[in-house]
C-alpha positions in Angstrom: 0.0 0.0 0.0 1.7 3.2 -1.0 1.0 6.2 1.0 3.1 8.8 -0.8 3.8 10.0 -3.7 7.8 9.0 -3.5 10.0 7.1 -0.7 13.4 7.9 -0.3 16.1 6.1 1.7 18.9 8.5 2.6 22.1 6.5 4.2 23.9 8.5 7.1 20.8 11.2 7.3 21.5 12.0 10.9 23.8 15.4 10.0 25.1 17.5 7.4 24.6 16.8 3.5 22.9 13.2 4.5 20.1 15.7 7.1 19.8 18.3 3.8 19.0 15.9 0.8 16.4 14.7 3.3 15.1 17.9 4.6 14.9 18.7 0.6 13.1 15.7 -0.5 10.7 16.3 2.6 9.9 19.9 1.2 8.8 18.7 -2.1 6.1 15.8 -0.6 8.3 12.6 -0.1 8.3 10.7 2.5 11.6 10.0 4.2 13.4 7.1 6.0 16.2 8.4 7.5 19.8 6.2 8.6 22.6 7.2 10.9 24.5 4.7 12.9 24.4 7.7 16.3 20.6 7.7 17.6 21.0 11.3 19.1 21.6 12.7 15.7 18.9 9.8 14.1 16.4 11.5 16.2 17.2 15.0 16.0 17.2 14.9 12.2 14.0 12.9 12.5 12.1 16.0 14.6 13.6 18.5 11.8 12.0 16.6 8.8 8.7 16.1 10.7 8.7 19.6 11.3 8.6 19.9 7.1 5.1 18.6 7.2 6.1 15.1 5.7 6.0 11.4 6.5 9.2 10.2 8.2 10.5 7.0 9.3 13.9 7.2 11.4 16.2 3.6 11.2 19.5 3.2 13.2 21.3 0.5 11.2 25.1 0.2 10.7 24.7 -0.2 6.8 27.9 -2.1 6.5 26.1 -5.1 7.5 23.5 -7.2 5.5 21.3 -7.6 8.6 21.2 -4.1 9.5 20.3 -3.1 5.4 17.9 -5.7 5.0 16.1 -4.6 8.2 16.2 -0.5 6.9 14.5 -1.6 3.8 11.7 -4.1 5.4 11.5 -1.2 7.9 10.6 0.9 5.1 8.4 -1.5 3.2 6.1 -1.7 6.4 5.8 2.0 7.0 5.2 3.1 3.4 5.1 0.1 1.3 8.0 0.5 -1.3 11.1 2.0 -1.9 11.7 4.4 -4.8 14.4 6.5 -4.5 17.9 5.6 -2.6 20.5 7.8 -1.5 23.9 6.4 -0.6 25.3 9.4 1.3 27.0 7.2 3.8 30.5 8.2 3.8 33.6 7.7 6.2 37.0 8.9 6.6 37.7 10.1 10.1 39.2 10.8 12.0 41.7 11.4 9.1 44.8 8.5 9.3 48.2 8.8 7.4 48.8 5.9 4.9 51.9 4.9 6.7 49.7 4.9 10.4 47.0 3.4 8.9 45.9 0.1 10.5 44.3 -2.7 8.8 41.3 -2.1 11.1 41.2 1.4 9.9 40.9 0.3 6.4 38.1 -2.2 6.6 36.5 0.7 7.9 36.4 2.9 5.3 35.8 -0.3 3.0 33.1 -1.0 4.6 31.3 2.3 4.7 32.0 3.8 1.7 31.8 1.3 -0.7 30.5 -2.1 0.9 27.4 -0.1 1.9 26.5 1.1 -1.4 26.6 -2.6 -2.7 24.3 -3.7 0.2 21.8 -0.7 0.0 22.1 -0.7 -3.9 21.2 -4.4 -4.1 18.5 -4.2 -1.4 16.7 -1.1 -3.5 17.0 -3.0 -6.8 15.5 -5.7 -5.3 12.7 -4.0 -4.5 12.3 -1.8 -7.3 12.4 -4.4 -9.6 9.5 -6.3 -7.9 7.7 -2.9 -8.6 5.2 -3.3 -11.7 5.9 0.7 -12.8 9.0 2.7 -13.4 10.6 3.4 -10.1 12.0 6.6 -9.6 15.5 5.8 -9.3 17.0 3.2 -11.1 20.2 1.0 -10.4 22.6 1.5 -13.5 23.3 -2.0 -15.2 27.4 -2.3 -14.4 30.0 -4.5 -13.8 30.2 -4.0 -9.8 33.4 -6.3 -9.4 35.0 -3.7 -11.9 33.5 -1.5 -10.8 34.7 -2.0 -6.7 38.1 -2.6 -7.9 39.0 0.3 -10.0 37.3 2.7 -7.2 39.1 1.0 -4.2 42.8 0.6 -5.8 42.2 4.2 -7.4 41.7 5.7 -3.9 44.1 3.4 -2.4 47.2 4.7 -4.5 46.0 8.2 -5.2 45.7 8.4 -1.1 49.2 7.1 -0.6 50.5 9.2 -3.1 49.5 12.8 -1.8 50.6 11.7 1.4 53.9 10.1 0.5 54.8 13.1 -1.5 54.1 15.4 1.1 56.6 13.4 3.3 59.0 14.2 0.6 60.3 10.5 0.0 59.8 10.9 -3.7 56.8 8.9 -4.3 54.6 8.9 -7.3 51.9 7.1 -9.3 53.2 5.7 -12.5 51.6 3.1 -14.8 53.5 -0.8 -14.2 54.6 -2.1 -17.5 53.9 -5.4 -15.8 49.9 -4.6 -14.7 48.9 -2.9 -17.9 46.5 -0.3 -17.4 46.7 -0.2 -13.7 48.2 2.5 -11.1 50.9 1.4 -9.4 52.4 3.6 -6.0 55.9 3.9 -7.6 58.8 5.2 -5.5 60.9 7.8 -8.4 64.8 7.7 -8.1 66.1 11.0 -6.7 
């Protein structure tokens, strides 16, 4: 049973650019579910959109699991019976760590918030959306996710290393390996 006129899922809505997009799609008529992983901000975000006049649902879920997204979406499903638009806005990076400090801990982090998350929610909406018998409002874009996920990651992982390892001065660079064609490769230049 759809109640109104457009559902969007916003990941990490609690605060900043997550709390506008929501706040914006609440102005023009949609109904909101909100996501943040901190309840405080969850439910202060939740009392700004309801203040807009439209229909909000507030989830906590840590969106890196599968439990936690499937349980955001059949959350959603009850209160307003589909999904139409979804917002990946979930993002991490802080506090900021140095590529040489960085932990392995640290980086399954960031891994899984910025781009496990967007698999899991992206897959979750399809699902939905495809189940839907009319155009949905926001489609998933037919690509090659495994390319996908692996340019992305190893592009951030050596352009990341490479602005900091230059800044330390040891002559570091990003060059293309003869041996991996077409890929970056962190490159140490002679001095």
């Amino acid at each position: 049973m759809r109640l109104c006129a457009k559902v969007a899922v916003v990941t990490g809505s609690g605060q900043a650019i997550g709390r506008g997009i929501a706040e914006r799609f609440a102005c023009q008529g949609e109904a909101v579910v909100l996501n943040d992983l901190e309840d405080t901000r969850l439910r202060q975000a939740e009392q700004a959109v309801k203040t807009l006049g439209s229909h909000v649902l507030a989830v906590r879920a840590d969106i890196s699991r599968a439990a936690d997204v499937a349980n955001l979406f059949r959350q959603a499903q009850a209160a307003f019976g589909t999904v139409d638009i979804l917002v990946n806005n979930t993002a991490w990076a802080s506090p900021i760590s140095h590529f040489l400090d960085m932990t392995e801990e640290f980086w399954d982090t960031v891994l899984n918030l910025n781009l496990k998350s967007v698999f899991l929610c992206s897959q979750r909406a399809a699902r939905i959306m495809a189940e839907q018998k009319q155009p949905a409002a926001s489609t998933v874009l037919p690509i090659d996710i495994d390319s996908l996920a692996d340019a992305v990651a190893v592009q951030l992982l050596v352009k990341g290393a490479e602005v900091e390892l230059r800044a330390s001065g040891d002559g570091f660079g990003v060059g293309r390996s003869s041996k991996i064609e077409g890929r970056n490769s962190l490159v140490r230049r002679a001095t």
